[in-house]
matplotlib code that plots the C-alpha trace (Angstrom):
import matplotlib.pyplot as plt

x = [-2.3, 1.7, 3.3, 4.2, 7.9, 9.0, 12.2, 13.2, 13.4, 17.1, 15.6, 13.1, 9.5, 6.7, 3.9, 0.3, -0.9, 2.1, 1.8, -1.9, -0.8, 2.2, -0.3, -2.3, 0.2, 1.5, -2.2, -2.9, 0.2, -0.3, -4.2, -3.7, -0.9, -3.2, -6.4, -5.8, -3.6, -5.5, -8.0, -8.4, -11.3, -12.7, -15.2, -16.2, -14.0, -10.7, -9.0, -7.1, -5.8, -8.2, -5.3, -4.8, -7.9, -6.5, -2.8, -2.7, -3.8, -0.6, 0.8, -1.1, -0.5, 3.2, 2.6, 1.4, 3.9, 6.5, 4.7, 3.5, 5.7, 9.3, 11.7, 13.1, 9.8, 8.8, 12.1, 11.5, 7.5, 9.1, 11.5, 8.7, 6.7, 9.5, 10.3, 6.4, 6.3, 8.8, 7.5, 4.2, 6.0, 7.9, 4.6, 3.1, 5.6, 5.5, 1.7, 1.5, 4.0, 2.5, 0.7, -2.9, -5.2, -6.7, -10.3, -9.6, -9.8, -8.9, -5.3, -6.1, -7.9, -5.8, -2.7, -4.5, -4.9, -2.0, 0.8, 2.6, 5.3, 8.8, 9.6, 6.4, 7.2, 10.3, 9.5, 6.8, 9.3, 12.0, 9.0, 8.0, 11.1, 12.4, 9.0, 8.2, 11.8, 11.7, 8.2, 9.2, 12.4, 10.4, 7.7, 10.7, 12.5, 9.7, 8.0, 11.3, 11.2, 7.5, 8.1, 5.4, 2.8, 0.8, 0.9, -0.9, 2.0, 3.8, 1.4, 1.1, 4.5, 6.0, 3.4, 4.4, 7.7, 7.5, 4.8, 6.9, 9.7, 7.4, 5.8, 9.0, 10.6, 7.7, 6.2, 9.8, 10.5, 7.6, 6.4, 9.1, 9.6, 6.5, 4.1, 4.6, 7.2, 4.2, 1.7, 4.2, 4.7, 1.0, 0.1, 3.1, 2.0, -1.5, -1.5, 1.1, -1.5, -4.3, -2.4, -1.2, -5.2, -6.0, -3.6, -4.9, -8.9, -7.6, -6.2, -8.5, -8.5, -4.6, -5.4, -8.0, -5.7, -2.4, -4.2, -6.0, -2.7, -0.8, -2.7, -3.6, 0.5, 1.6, 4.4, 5.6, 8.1, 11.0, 14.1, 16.5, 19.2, 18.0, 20.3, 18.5, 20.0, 17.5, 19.9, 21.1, 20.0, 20.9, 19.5, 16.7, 14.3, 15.4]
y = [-20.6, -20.5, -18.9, -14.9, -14.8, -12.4, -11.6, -9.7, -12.2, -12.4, -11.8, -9.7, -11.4, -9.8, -8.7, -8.7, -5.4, -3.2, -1.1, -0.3, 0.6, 3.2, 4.4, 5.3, 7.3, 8.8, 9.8, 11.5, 13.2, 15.0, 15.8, 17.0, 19.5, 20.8, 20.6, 20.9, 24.1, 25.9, 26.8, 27.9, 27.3, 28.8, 26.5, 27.3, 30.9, 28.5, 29.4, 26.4, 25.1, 22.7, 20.2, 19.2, 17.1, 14.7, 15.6, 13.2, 10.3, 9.8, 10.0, 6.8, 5.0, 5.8, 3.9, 1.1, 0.9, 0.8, -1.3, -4.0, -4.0, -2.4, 0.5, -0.3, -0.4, 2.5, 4.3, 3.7, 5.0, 8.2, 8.1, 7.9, 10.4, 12.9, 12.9, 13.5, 16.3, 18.0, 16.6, 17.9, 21.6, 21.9, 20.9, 23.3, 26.1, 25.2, 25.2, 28.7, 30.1, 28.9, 31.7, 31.4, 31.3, 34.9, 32.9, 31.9, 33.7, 31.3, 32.3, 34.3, 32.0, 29.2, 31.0, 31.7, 27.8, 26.4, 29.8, 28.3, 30.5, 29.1, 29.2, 27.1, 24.8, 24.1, 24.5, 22.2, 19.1, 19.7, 18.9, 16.3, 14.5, 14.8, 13.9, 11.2, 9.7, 10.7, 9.0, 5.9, 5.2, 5.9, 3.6, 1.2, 1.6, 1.8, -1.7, -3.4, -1.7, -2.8, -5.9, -5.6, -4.7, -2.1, -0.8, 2.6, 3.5, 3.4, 5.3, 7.9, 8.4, 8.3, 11.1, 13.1, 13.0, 12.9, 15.8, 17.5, 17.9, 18.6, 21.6, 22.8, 22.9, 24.1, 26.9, 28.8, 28.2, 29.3, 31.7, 33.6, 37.1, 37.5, 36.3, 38.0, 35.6, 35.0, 33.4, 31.5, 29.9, 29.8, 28.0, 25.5, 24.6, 24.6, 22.2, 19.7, 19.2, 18.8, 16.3, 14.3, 14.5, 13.2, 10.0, 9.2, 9.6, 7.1, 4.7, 2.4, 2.4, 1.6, -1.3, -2.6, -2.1, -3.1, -6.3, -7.1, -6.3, -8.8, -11.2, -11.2, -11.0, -13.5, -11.3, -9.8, -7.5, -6.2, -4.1, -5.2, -5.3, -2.7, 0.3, 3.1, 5.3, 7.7, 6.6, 3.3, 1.3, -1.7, -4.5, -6.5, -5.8, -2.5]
z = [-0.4, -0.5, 2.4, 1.5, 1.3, 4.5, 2.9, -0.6, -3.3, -4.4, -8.0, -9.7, -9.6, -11.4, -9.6, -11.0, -9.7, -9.6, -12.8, -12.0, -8.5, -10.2, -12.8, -10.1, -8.6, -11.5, -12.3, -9.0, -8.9, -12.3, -12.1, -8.3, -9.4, -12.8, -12.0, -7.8, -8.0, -10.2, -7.9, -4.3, -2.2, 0.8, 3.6, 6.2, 6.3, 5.7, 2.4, 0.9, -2.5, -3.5, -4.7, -1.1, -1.0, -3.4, -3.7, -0.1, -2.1, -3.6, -0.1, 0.5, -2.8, -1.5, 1.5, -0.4, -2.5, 0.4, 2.5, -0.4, -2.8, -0.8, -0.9, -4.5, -6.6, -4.5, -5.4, -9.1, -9.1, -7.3, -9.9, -12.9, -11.1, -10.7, -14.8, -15.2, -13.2, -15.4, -18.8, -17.4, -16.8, -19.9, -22.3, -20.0, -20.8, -24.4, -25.3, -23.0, -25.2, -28.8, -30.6, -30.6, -33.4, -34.8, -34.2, -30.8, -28.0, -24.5, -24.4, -21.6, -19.3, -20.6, -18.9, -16.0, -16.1, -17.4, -17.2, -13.9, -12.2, -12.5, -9.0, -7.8, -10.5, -9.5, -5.4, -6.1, -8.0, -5.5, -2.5, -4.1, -4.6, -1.0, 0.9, -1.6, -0.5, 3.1, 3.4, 1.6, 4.0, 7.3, 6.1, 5.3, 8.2, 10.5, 9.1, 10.2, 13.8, 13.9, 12.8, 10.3, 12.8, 13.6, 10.0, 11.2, 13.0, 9.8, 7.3, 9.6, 11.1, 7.5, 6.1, 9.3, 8.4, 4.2, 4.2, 7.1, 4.0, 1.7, 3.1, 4.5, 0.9, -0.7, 0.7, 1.6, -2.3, -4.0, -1.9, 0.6, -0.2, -2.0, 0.7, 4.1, 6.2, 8.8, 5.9, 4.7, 8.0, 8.5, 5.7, 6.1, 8.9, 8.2, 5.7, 7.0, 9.9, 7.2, 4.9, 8.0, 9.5, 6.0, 5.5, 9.5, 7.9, 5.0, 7.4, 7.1, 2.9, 3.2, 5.3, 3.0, 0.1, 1.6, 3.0, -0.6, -2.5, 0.1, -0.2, -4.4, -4.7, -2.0, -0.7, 2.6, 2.0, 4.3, 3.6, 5.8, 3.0, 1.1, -0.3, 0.5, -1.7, -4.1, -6.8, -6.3, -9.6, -8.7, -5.6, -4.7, -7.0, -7.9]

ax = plt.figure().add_subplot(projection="3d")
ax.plot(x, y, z, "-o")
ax.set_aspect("equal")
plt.show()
């Protein structure tokens, strides 16, 4: 087997798995934000959105991303997930708002569904974008610190940190002023702990993943020349 390159490649290489790995993503953002956030559950006495048993997952195919593939193909899935986010909320608005049929009679339930709230709509891009980004550079950062070792360290230091942002952007957006300013800190809080408890409980997925994806694409990627810019589009591999 040919020895993984440690560094970036000074030019664009094509990797075998990384469009399934950004479908993924792209896929788990979009059915964890419709079908997730349409419902909330209650176990046990505790009352949570169901989204945020699978809304995490794209936390971890973060990480992989990241840690397999670097910063700059990272940036660019963030990038592709960010614009489906809002295609996803404008075809949203615009089906809601179509007149029904005189012979059909879901518009109701399909609002309940599908009728999001501007303001979480636009709390819930603006989180996305900034913990996406926040976890991707700690990952990146923190695998040149490490050394490349101890990749737990990474996964869950940057989901502290990336779901940290996320919560704190959220939950003040979509819900302060209409929620009592207690809740809102409640649930923030809350469900940072659960989404971090979650990416450690996946740990050992991302290491079976990372480690296959590694190995099937021969590359060990740091960023130690990386620009870490949200909006650079140029670089390594960018």
């Amino acid at each position: 087997m040919d020895k993984p390159d440690t560094h970036a490649p000074s030019a664009p290489r094509r990797f075998r798995y990384f469009d399934i790995v950004m479908a993924s993503f792209v896929a788990v953002l979009l059915l964890s934000n419709v079908i997730g956030a349409a419902k909330l559950s209650t176990v046990a006495g505790f009352t949570f959105g169901a989204g945020i048993l699978f809304f995490p997952i794209s936390y971890v195919i973060g990480d992989v991303l990241t840690e397999v593939y670097g910063y700059a193909k990272a940036r660019r899935v963030i990038w592709v997930g960010f614009a489906a986010l809002i295609f996803m909320a404008f075809m949203s608005w615009v089906v809601v708002a179509m007149p029904p049929a005189e012979s059909w009679d879901g518009q109701e339930a399909y609002e309940s569904v599908f009728g999001q709230v501007p303001r979480i709509v636009l709390a819930s891009i603006m989180a996305f974008w900034a913990g996406e980004f926040v976890n991707s550079y700690v990952l990146a950062r923190m695998k040149i610190w490490t050394k490349g070792k101890a990749l737990w360290s990474r996964t869950i230091g940057s989901t502290v940190f990336g779901q940290a942002v996320d919560s704190a952007i959220f939950y003040p957006v979509a819900f302060l002023g209409v929620w009592e300013t207690r809740d809102v800190l409640i649930v923030m809080v809350t469900n940072w702990l659960l989404k971090v408890v979650w990416e450690a409980v996946l740990t050992p997925v991302t290491y079976a993943v990372v480690g296959k994806l590694k190995a099937a694409e021969g590359v060990e990627l740091f960023d130690t020349d990386t620009d870490f810019s949200p909006f650079a589009t140029t670089g390594k591999d960018a």
